[in-house]
N, C-alpha and C positions, 0 to 999 in steps of 0.2 A: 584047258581052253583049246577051243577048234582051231578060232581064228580070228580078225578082227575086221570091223570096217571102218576106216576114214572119210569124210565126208568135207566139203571147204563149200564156201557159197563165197561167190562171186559177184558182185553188182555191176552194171555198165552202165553208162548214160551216153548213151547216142545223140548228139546233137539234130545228125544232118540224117535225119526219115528217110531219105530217098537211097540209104547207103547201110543203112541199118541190115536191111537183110542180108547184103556181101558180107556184112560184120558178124551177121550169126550164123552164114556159110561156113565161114572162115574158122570160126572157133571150133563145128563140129568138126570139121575137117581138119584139124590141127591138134584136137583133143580126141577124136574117132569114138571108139565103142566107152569110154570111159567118161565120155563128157554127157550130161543130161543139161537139158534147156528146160528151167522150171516154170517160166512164167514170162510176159512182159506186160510192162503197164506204160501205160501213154501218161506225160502230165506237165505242166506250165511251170517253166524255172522261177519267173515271178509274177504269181497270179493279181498285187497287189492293186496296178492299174484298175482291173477288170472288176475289183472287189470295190474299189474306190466308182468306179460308176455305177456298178450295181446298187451302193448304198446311197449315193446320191436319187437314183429313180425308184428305189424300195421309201424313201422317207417321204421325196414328191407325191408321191402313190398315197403314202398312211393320210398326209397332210390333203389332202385332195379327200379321202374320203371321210376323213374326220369333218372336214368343213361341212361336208354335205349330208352329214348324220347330225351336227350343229344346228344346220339350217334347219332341218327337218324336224328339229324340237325346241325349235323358236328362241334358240341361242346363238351366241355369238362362240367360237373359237379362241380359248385362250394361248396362255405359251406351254411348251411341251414339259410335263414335271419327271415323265419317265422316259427313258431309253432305253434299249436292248439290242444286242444284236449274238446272233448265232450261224455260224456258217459249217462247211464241211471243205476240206484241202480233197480237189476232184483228183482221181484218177480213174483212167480206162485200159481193164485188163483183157486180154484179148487171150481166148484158150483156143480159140475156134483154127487159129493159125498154121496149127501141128496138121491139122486136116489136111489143109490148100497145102502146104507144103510138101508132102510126099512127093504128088505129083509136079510138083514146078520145078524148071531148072533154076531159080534160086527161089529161098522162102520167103513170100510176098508180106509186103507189110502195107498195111492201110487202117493207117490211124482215125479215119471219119473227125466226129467233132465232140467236142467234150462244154459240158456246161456250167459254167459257175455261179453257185446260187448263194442267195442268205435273206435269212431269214430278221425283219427288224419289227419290233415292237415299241411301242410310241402312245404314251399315255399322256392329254392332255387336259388344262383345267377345262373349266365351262365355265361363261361370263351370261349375264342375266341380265 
């Protein structure tokens, strides 16, 4: 055997964005030629809130246009026999970073906005 390589991965979670870049100054500078920066992802400690109104105005929505597909075929709207829901946990990975960084005197971070969606399915009777 020649020789071997070690490898360690490291997570962080930055709370405070505005201080994030000092934080990953710091660590190349503190690690130098041996430290690699693989990735960052943006993402909401607890999206629950946000999933909670979004399901709220995804069901308003189904119920809104079920009614008016009801209407539309000389029925009334019954109550809902099926449910569903499907969603995705957001994250925003940013590679573009490493670029703007070279040139900065520290590495800029700018998280933009991030979207949380879900998808809900809603199957109802039909009254005659």
């Amino acid at each position: 055997m020649v020789g071997y390589r070690v490898t360690n991965t490291v997570n962080a979670k930055i709370r405070e964005i505005d201080k994030a870049g000092t934080v990953i100054d710091a660590t190349v500078t503190a690690g130098g030629d041996l430290i690699r920066i693989d990735s960052i992802y943006f993402s909401v400690d607890d999206p629950s809130a946000y999933y909670e109104e979004a399901r709220g105005k995804a069901m308003a929505d189904a119920r809104a246009k079920a009614e008016q597909l009801a209407e539309l075929a000389d029925a009334k709207l019954g109550k809902a026999t099926y449910i569903s829901e499907s969603s995705q946990v957001p994250s925003v990975y940013r590679q573009d970073i490493y670029e703007e960084a070279v040139a900065a005197a520290e590495t800029p971070i700018s998280p933009g906005e991030m979207e949380i969606s879900l998808t809900v399915q809603v199957a109802y009777s039909i009254l005659y």
